[in-house]
Phi, psi and omega in degrees: 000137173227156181280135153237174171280134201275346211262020152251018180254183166242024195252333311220280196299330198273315193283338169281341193293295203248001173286345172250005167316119163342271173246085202252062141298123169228131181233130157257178191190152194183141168264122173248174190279073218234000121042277174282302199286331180289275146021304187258317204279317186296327188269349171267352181062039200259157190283134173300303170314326188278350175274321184265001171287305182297323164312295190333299187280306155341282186306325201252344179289345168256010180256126192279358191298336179297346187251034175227164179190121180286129190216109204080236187234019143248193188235102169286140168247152182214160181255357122209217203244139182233154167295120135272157161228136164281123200242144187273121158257183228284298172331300203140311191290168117351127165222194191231114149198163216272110152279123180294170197264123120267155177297287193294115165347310207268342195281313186298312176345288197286325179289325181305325187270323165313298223287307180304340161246029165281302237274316192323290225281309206264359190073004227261068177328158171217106191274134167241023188307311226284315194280281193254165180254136220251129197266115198280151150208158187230127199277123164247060225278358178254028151182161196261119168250153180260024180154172222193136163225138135308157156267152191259090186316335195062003182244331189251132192229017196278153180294133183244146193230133159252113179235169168240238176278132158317145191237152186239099177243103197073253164248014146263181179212135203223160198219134166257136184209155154267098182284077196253128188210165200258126176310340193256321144339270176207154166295144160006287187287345152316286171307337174297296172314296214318279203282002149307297184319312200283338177292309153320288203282352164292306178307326186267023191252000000 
């Protein structure tokens, strides 16, 4: 990660616009078609939350807007991308932890299942801010929501994705989630390509 100057970037008007803004969270929300992602976690027998942190990570690695992040009162640049996943540990509670992106599946596959029953046995976050920048998201999986707003903290500004249980109508399956990202990051159209993408690499997994 390095500080760079926003006004040498292609964030320049968006980091004067919205970096002192009340609130400049913009959250969309959208149902994809998840069909196929259900499909490969039952026969492959691979865990659902960990097919979509990887679509997820898919989807964002080729928009470069994903690799800047307003932090504080600057403009961070990263040389990549990492998933959270909110993880049950050993207590009852909750912990965080951060799986780096890999492109090949099986490579996420394996740090996902290493890392999420480290952070389980030990309660132990597991941050990767320093290295990459990082997409939080969080599954709320004992109920079906049509939709999710963030808080906006002024301390944390990474784009965050929410969903809950997936709903089955006839012989597909749809997932409603929430995308809240910081204005000065990307734009609308940004975020819009995002959940195309995230839509794509779900049909194609």
């Amino acid at each position: 990660m390095k500080e760079v100057n926003p006004q040498e970037t292609t964030r320049a008007y968006a980091f004067e616009m919205w970096m002192k803004a009340p609130n400049p969270m913009v959250t969309f929300i959208k149902t994809l078609d998840i069909t196929r992602l259900v499909k490969v976690s039952r026969h492959k027998r691979l865990k659902f939350n960990m097919l979509l942190d990887w679509c997820i990570g898919k989807a964002a690695a080729s928009i470069k807007e994903f690799y800047l992040l307003p932090v504080g009162d600057k403009l961070i640049q990263y040389d990549s991308i990492a998933v959270n996943t909110i993880v049950k540990n050993k207590t009852g509670e909750v912990s965080s932890c951060d799986i780096f992106f890999h492109d090949n599946l099986s490579d996420f596959n394996a740090e996902y299942l290493k890392y999420t029953a480290q952070v389980a046995e030990t309660s132990q976050d597991r941050d990767l801010s320093e290295d990459s920048m990082v997409i939080g998201t969080s599954a709320i999986i004992d109920t079906e929501i049509d939709g999710a707003v963030g808080m906006n903290s002024g301390i944390f500004n990474n784009p965050f994705i929410i969903w809950g249980r997936y709903k089955k109508r006839v012989f597909r399956y749809y997932l409603t989630l929430s995308f809240q990202f910081h204005h000065t990051q990307m734009d609308g159209a940004h975020a819009g390509k995002f959940l195309a993408n995230l839509q794509e690499e779900i049909w194609n997994l």
